[in-house]
HTML snippet that shows the backbone in 3Dmol.js (N, CA, C, O; Angstrom):
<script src="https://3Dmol.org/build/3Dmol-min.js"></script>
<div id="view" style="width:600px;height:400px;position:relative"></div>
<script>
const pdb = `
ATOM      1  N   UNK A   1       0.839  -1.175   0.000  1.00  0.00           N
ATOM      2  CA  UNK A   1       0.000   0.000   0.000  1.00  0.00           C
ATOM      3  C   UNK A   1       0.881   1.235   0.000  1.00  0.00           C
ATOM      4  O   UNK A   1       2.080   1.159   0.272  1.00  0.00           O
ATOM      5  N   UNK A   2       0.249   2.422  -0.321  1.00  0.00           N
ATOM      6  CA  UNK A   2       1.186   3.517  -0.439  1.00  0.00           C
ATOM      7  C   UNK A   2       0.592   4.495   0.496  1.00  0.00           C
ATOM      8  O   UNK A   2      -0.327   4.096   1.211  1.00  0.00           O
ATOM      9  N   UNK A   3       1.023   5.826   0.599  1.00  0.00           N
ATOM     10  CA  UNK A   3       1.404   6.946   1.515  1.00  0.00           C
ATOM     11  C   UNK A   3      -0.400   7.117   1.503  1.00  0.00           C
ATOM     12  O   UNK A   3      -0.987   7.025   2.581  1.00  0.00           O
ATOM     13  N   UNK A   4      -1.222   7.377   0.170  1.00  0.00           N
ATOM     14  CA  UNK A   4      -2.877   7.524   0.844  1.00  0.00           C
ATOM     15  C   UNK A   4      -3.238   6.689   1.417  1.00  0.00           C
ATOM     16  O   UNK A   4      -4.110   6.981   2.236  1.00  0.00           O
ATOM     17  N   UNK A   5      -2.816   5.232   1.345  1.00  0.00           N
ATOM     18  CA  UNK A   5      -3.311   4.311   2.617  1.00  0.00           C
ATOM     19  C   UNK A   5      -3.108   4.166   3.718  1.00  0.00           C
ATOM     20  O   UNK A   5      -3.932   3.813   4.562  1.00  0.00           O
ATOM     21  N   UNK A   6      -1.686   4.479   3.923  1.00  0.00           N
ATOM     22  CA  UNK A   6      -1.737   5.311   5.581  1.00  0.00           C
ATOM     23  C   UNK A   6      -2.177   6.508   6.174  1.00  0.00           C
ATOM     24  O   UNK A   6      -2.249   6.871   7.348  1.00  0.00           O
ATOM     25  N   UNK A   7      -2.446   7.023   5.138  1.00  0.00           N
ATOM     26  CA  UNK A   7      -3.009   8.685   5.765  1.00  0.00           C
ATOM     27  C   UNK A   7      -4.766   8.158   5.915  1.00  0.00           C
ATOM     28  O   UNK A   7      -5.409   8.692   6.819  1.00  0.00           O
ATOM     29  N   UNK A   8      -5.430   7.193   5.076  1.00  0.00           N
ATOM     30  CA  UNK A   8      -6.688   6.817   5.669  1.00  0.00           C
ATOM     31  C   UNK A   8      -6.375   6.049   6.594  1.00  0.00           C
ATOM     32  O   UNK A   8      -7.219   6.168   7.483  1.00  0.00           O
ATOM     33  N   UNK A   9      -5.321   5.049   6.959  1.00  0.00           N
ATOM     34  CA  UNK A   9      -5.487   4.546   7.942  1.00  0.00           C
ATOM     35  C   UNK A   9      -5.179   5.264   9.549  1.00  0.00           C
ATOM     36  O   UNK A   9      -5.428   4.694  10.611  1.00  0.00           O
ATOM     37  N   UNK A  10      -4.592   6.622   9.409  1.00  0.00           N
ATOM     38  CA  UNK A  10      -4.025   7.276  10.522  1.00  0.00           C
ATOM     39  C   UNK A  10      -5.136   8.397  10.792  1.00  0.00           C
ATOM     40  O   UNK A  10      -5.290   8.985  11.863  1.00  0.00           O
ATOM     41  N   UNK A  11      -5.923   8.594   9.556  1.00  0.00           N
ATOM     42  CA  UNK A  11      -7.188   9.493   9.635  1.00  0.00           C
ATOM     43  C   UNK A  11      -8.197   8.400  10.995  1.00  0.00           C
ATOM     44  O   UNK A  11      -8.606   8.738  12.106  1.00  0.00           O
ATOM     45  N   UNK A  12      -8.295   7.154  10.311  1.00  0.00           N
ATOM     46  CA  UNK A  12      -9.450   6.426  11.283  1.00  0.00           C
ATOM     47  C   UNK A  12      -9.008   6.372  12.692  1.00  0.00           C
ATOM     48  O   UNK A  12      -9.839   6.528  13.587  1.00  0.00           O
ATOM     49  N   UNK A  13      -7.759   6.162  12.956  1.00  0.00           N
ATOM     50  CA  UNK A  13      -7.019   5.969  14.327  1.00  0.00           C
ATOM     51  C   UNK A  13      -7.464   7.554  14.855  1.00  0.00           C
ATOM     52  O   UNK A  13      -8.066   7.631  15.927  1.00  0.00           O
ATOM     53  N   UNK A  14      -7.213   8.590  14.224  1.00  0.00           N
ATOM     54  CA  UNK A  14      -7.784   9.578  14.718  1.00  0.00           C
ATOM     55  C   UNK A  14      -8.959   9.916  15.192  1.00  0.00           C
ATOM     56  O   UNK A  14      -9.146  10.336  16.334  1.00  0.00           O
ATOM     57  N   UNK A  15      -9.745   9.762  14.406  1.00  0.00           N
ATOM     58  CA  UNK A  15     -10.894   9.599  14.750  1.00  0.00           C
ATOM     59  C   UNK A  15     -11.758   8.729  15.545  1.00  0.00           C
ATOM     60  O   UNK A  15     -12.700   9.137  16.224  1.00  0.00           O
ATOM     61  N   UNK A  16     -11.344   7.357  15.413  1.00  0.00           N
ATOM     62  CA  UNK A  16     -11.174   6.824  16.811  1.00  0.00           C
ATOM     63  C   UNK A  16     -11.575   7.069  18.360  1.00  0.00           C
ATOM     64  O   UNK A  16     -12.324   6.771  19.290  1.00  0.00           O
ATOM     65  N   UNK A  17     -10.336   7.953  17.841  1.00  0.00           N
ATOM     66  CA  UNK A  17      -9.476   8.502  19.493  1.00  0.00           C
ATOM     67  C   UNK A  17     -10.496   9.334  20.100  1.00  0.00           C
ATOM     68  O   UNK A  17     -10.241   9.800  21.210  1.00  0.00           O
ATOM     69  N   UNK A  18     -12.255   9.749  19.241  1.00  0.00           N
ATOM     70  CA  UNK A  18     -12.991  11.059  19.495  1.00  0.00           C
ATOM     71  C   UNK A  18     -13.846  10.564  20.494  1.00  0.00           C
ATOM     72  O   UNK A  18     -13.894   9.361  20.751  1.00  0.00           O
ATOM     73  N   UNK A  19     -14.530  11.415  21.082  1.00  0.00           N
ATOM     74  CA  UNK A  19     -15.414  10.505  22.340  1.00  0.00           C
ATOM     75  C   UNK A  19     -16.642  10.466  21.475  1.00  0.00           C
ATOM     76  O   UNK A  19     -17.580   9.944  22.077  1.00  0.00           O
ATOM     77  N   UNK A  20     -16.955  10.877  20.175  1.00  0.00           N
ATOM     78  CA  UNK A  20     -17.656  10.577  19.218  1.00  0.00           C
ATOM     79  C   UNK A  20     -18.313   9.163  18.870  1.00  0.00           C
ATOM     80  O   UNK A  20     -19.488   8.858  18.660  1.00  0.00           O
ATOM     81  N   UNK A  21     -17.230   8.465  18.881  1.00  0.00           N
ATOM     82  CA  UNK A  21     -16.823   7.852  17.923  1.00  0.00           C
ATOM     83  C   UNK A  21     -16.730   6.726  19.332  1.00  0.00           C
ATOM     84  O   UNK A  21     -16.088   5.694  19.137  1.00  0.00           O
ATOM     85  N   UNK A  22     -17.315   6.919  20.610  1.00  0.00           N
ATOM     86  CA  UNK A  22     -16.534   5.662  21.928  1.00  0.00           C
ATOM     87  C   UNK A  22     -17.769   4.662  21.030  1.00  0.00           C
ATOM     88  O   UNK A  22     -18.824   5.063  20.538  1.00  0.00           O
ATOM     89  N   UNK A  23     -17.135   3.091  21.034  1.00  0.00           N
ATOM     90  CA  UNK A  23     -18.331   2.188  20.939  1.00  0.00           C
ATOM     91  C   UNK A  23     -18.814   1.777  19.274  1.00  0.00           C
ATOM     92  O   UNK A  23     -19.615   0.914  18.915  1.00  0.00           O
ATOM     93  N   UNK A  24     -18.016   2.724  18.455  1.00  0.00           N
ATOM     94  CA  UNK A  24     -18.469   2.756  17.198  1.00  0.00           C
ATOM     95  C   UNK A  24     -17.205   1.169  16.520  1.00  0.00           C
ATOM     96  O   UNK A  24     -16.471   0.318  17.023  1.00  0.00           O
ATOM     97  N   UNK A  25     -17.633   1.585  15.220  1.00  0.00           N
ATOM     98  CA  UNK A  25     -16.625   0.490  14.858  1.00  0.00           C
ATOM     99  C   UNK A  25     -16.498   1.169  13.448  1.00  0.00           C
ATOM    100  O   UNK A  25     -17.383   1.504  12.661  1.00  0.00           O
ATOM    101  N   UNK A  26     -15.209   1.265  13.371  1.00  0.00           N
ATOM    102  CA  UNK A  26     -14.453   2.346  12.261  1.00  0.00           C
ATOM    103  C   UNK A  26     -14.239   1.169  11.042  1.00  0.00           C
ATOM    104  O   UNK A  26     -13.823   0.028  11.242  1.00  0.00           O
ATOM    105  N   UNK A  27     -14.615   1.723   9.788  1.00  0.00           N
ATOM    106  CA  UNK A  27     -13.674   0.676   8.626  1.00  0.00           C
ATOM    107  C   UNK A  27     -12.899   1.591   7.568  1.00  0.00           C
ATOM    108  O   UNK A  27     -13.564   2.176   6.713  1.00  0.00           O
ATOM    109  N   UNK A  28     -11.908   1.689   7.594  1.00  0.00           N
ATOM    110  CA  UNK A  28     -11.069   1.879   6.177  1.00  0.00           C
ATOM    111  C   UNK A  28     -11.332   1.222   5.439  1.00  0.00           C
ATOM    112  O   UNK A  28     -12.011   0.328   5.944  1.00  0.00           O
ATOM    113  N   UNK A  29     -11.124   1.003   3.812  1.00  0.00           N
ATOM    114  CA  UNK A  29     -10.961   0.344   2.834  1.00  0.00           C
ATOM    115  C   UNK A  29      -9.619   1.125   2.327  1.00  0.00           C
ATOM    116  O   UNK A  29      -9.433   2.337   2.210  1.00  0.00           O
ATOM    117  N   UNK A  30      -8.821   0.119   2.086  1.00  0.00           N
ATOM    118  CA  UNK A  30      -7.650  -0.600   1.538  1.00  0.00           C
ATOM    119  C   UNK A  30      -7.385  -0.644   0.150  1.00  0.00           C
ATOM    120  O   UNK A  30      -6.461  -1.377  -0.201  1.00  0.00           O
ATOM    121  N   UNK A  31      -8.081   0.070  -0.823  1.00  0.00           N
ATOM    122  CA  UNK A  31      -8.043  -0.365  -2.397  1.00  0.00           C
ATOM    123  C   UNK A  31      -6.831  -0.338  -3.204  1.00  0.00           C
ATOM    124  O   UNK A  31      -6.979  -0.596  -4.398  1.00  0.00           O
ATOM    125  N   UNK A  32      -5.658  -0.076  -2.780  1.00  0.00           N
ATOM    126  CA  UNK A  32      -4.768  -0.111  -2.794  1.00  0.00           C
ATOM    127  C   UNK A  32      -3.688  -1.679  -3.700  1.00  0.00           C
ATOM    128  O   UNK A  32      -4.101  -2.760  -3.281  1.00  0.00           O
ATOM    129  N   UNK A  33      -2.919  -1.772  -4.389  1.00  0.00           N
ATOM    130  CA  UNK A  33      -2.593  -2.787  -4.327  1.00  0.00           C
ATOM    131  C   UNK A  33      -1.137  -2.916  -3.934  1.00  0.00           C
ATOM    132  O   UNK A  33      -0.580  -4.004  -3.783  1.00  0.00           O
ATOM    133  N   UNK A  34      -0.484  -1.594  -3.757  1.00  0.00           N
ATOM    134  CA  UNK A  34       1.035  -1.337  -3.682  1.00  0.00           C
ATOM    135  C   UNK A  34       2.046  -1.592  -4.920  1.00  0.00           C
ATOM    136  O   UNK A  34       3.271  -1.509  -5.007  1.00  0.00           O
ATOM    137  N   UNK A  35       0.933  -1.968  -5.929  1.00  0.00           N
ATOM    138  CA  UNK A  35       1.916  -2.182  -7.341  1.00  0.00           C
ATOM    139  C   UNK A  35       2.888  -1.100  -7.717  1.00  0.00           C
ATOM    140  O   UNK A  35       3.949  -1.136  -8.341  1.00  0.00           O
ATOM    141  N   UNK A  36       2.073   0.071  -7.038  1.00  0.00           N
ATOM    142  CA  UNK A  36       3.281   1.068  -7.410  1.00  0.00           C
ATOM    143  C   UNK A  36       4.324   0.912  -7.207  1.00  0.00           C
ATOM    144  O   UNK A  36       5.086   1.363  -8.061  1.00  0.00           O
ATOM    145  N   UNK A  37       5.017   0.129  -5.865  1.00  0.00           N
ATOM    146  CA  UNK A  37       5.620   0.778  -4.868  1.00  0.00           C
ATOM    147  C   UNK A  37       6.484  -0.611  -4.826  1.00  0.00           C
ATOM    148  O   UNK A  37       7.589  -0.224  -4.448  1.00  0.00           O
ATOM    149  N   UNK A  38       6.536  -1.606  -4.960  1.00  0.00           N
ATOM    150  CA  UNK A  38       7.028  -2.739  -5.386  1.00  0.00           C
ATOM    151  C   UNK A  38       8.372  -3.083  -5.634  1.00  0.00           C
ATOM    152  O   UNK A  38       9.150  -3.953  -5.242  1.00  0.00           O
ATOM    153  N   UNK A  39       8.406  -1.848  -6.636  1.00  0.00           N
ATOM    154  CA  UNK A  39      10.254  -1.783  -6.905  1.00  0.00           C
ATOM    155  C   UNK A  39      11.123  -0.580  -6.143  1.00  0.00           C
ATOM    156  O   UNK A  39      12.179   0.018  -6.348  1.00  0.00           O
ATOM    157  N   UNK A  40      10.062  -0.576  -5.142  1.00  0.00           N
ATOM    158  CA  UNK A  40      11.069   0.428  -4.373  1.00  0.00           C
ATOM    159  C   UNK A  40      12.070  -0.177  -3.381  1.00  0.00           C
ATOM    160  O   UNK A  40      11.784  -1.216  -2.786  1.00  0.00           O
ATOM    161  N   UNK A  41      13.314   0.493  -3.181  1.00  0.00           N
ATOM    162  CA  UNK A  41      14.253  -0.270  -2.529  1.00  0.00           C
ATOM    163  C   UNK A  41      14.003  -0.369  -0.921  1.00  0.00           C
ATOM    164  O   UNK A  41      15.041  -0.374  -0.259  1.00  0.00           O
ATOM    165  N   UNK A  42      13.239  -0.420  -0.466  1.00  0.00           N
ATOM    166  CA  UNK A  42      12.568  -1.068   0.657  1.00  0.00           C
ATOM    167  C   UNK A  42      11.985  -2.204   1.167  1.00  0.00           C
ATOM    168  O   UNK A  42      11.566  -2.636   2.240  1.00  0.00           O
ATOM    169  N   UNK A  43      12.186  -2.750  -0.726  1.00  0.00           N
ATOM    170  CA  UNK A  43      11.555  -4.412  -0.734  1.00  0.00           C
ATOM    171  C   UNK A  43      12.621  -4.862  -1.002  1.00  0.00           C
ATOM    172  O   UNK A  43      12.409  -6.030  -0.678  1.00  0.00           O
ATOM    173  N   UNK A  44      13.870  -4.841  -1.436  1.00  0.00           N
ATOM    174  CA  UNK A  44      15.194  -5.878  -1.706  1.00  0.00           C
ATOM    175  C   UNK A  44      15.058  -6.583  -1.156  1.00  0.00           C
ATOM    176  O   UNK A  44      14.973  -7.715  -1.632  1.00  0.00           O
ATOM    177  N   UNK A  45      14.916  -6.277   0.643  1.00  0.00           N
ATOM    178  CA  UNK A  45      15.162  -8.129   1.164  1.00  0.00           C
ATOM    179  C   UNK A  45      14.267  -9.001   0.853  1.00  0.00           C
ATOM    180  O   UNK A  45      14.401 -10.221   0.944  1.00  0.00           O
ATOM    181  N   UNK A  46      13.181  -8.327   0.417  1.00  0.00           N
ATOM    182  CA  UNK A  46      11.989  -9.395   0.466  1.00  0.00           C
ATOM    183  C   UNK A  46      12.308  -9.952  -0.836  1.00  0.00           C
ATOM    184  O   UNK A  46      12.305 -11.177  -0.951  1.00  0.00           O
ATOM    185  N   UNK A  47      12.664  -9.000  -2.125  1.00  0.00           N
ATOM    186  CA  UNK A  47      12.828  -9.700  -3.442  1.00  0.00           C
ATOM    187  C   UNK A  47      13.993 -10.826  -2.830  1.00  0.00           C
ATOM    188  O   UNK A  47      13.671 -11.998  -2.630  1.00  0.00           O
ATOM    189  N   UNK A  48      15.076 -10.427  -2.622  1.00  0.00           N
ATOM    190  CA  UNK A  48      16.649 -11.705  -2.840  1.00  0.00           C
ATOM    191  C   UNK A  48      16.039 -12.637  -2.015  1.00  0.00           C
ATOM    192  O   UNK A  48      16.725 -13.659  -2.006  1.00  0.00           O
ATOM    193  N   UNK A  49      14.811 -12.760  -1.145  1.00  0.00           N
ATOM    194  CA  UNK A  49      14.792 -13.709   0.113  1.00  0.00           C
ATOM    195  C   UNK A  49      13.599 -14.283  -0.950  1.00  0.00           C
ATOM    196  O   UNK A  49      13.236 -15.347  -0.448  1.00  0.00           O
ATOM    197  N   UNK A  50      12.839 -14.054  -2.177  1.00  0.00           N
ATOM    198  CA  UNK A  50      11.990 -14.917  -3.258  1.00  0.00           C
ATOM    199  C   UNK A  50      13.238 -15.328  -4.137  1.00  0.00           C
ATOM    200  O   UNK A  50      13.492 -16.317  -4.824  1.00  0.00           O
ATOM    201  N   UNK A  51      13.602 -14.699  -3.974  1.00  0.00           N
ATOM    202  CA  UNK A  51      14.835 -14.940  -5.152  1.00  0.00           C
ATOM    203  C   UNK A  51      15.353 -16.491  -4.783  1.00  0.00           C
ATOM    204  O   UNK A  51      15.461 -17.536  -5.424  1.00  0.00           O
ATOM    205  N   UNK A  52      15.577 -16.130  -3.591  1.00  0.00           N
ATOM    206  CA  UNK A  52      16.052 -17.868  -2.787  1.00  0.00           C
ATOM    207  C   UNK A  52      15.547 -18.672  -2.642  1.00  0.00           C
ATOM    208  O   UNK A  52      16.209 -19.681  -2.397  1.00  0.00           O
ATOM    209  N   UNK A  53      14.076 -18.787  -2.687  1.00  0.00           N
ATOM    210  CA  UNK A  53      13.010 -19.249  -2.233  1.00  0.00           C
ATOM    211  C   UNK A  53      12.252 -20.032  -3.416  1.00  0.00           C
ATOM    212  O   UNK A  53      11.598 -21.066  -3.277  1.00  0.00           O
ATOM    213  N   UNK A  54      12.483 -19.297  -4.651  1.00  0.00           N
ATOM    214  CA  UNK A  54      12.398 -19.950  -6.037  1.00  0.00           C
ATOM    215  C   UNK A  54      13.024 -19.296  -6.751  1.00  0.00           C
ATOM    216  O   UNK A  54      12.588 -18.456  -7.538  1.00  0.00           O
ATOM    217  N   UNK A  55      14.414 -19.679  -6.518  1.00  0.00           N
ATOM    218  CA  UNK A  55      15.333 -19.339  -8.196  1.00  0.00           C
ATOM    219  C   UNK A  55      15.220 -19.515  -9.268  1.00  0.00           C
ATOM    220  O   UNK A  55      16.197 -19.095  -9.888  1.00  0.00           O
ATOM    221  N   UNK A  56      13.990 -20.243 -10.267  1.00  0.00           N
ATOM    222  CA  UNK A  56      13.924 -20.348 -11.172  1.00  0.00           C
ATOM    223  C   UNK A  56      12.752 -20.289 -11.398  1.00  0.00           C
ATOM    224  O   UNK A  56      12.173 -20.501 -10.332  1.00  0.00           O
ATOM    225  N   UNK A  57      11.828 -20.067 -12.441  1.00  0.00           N
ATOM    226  CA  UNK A  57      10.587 -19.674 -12.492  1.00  0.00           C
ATOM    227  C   UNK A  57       9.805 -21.422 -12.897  1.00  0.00           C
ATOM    228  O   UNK A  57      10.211 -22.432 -13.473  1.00  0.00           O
ATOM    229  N   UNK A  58       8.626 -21.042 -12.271  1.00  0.00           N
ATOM    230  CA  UNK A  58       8.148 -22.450 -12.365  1.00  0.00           C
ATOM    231  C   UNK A  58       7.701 -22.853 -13.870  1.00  0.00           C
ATOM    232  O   UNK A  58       7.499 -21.944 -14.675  1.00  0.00           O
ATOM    233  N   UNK A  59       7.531 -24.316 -14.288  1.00  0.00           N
ATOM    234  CA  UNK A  59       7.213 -24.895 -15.532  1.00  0.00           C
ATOM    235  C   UNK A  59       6.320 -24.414 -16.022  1.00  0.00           C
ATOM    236  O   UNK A  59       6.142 -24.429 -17.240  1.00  0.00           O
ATOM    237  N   UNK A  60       5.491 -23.835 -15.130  1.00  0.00           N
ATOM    238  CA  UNK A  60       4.069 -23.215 -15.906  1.00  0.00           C
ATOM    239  C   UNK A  60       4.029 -21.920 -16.417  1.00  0.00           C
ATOM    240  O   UNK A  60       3.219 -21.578 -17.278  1.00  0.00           O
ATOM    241  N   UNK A  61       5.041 -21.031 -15.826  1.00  0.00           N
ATOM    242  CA  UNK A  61       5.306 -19.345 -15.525  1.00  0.00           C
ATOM    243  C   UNK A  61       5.773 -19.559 -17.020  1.00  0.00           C
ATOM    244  O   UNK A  61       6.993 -19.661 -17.148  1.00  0.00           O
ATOM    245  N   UNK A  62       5.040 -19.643 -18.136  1.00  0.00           N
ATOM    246  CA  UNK A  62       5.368 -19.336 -19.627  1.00  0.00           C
ATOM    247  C   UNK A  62       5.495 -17.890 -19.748  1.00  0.00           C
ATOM    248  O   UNK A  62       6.409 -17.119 -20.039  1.00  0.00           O
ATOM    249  N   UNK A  63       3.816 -17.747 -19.309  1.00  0.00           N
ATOM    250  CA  UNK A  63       3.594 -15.970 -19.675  1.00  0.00           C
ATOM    251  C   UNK A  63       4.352 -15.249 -18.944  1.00  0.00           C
ATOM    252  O   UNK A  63       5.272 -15.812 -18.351  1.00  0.00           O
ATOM    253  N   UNK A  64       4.127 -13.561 -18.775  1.00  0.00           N
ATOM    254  CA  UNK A  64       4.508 -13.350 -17.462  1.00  0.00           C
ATOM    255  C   UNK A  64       4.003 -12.929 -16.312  1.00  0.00           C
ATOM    256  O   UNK A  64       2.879 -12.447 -16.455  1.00  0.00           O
ATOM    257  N   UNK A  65       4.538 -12.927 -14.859  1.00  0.00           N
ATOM    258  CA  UNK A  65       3.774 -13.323 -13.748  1.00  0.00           C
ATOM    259  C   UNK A  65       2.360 -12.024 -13.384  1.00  0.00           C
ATOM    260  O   UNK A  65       1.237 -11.952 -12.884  1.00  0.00           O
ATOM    261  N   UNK A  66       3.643 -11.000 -14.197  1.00  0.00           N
ATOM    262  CA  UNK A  66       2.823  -9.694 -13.989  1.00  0.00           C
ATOM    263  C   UNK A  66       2.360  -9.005 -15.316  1.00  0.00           C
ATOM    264  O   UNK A  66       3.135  -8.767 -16.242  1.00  0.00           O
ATOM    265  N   UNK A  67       1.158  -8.735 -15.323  1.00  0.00           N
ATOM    266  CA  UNK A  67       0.340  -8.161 -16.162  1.00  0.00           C
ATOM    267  C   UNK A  67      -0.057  -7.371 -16.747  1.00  0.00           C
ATOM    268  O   UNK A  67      -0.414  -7.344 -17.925  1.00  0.00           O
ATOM    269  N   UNK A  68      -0.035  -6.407 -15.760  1.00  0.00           N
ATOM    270  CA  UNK A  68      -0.180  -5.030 -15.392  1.00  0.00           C
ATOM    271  C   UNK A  68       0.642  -4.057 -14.788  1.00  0.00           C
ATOM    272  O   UNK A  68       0.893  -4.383 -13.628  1.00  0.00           O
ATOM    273  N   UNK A  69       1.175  -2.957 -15.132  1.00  0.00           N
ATOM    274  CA  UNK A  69       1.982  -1.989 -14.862  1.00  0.00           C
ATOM    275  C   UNK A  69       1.575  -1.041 -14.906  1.00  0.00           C
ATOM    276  O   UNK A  69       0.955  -0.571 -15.860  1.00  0.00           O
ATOM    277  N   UNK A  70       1.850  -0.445 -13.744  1.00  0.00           N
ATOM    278  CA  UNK A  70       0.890   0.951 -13.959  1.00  0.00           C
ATOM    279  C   UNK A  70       0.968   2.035 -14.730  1.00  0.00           C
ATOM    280  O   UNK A  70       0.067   2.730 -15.199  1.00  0.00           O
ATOM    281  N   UNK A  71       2.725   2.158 -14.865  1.00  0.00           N
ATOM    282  CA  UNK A  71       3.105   2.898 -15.682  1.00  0.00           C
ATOM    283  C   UNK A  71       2.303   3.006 -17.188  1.00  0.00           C
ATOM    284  O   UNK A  71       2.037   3.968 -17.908  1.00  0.00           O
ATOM    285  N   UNK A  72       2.036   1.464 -17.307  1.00  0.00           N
ATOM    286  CA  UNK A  72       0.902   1.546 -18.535  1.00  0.00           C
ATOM    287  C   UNK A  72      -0.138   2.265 -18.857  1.00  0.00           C
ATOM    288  O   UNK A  72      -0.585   2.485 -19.983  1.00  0.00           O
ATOM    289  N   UNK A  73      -0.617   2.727 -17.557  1.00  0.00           N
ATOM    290  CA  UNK A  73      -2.087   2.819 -17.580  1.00  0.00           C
ATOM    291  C   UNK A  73      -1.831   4.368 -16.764  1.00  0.00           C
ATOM    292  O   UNK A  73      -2.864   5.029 -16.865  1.00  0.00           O
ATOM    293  N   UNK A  74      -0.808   5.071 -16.039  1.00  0.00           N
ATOM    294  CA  UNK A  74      -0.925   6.669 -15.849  1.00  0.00           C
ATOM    295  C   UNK A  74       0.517   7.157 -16.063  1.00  0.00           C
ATOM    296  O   UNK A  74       1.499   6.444 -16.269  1.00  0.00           O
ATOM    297  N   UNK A  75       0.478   8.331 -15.987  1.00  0.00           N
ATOM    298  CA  UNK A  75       1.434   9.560 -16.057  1.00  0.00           C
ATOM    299  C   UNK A  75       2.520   9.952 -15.200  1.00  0.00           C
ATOM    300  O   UNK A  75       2.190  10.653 -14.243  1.00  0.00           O
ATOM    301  N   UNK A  76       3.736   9.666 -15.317  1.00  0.00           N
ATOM    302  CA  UNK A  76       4.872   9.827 -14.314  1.00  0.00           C
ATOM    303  C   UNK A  76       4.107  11.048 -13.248  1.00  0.00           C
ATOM    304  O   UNK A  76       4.807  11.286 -12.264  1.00  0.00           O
ATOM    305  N   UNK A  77       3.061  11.676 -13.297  1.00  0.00           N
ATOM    306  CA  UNK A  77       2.220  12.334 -12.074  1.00  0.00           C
ATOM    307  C   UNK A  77       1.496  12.096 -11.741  1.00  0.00           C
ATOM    308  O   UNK A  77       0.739  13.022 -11.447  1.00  0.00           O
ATOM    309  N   UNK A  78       1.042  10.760 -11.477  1.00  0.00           N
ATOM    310  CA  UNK A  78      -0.115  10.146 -11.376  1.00  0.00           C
ATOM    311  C   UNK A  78      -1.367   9.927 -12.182  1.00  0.00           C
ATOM    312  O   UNK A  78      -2.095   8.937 -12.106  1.00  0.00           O
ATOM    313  N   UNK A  79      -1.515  10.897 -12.908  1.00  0.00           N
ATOM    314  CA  UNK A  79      -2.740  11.016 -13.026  1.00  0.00           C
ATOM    315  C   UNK A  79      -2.692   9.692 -14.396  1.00  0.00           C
ATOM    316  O   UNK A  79      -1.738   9.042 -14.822  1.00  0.00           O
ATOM    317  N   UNK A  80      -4.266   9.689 -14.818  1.00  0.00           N
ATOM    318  CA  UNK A  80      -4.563   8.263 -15.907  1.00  0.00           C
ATOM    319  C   UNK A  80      -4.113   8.749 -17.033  1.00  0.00           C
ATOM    320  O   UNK A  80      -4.272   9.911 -17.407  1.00  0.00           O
ATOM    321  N   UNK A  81      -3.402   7.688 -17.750  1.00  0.00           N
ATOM    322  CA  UNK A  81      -3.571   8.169 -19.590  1.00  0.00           C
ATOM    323  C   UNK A  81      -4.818   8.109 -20.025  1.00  0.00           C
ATOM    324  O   UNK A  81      -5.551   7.184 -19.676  1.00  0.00           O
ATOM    325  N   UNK A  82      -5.154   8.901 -20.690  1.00  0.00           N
ATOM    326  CA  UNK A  82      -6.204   9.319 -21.461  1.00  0.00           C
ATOM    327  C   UNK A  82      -6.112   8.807 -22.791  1.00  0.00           C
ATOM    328  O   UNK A  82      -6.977   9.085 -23.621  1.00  0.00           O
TER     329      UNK A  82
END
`;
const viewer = $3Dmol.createViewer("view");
viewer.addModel(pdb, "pdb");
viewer.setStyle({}, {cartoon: {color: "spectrum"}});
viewer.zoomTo();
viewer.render();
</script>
């Protein structure tokens, strides 16, 4: 997940905290998939520790694993291609 999914999730903790809110039951949604954020170097250990885990791609992995890129689909500023 990325930086708006913690800011909804730190919004609800806030709110929470209101005497509003004593007894209630808060939900975020999560829509998020973190695809963005994937190749950021914060995941290395996790990549070299798959890396180890299956060094070689399985018999079936013809196609490829990933599909979708976002870069495909918006604008080094987020916003959608049109």
């Amino acid at each position: 997940m990325g930086p708006s999914s913690g800011a909804a999730i730190h919004a609800a903790i806030e709110l929470a905290k209101t005497d509003e809110a004593a007894g209630k039951t808060i939900v975020v949604l999560q829509a998020s998939s973190g695809i963005r954020y994937v190749n950021h170097p914060m995941w290395d250990p996790e990549r070299e520790e798959a890396a180890l885990a299956l060094p070689s791609k399985p018999a079936s992995a013809e196609e490829p694993l990933l599909l979708w890129r976002s870069e495909d689909h918006y604008t080094p500023d987020g916003g959608p291609k049109l």
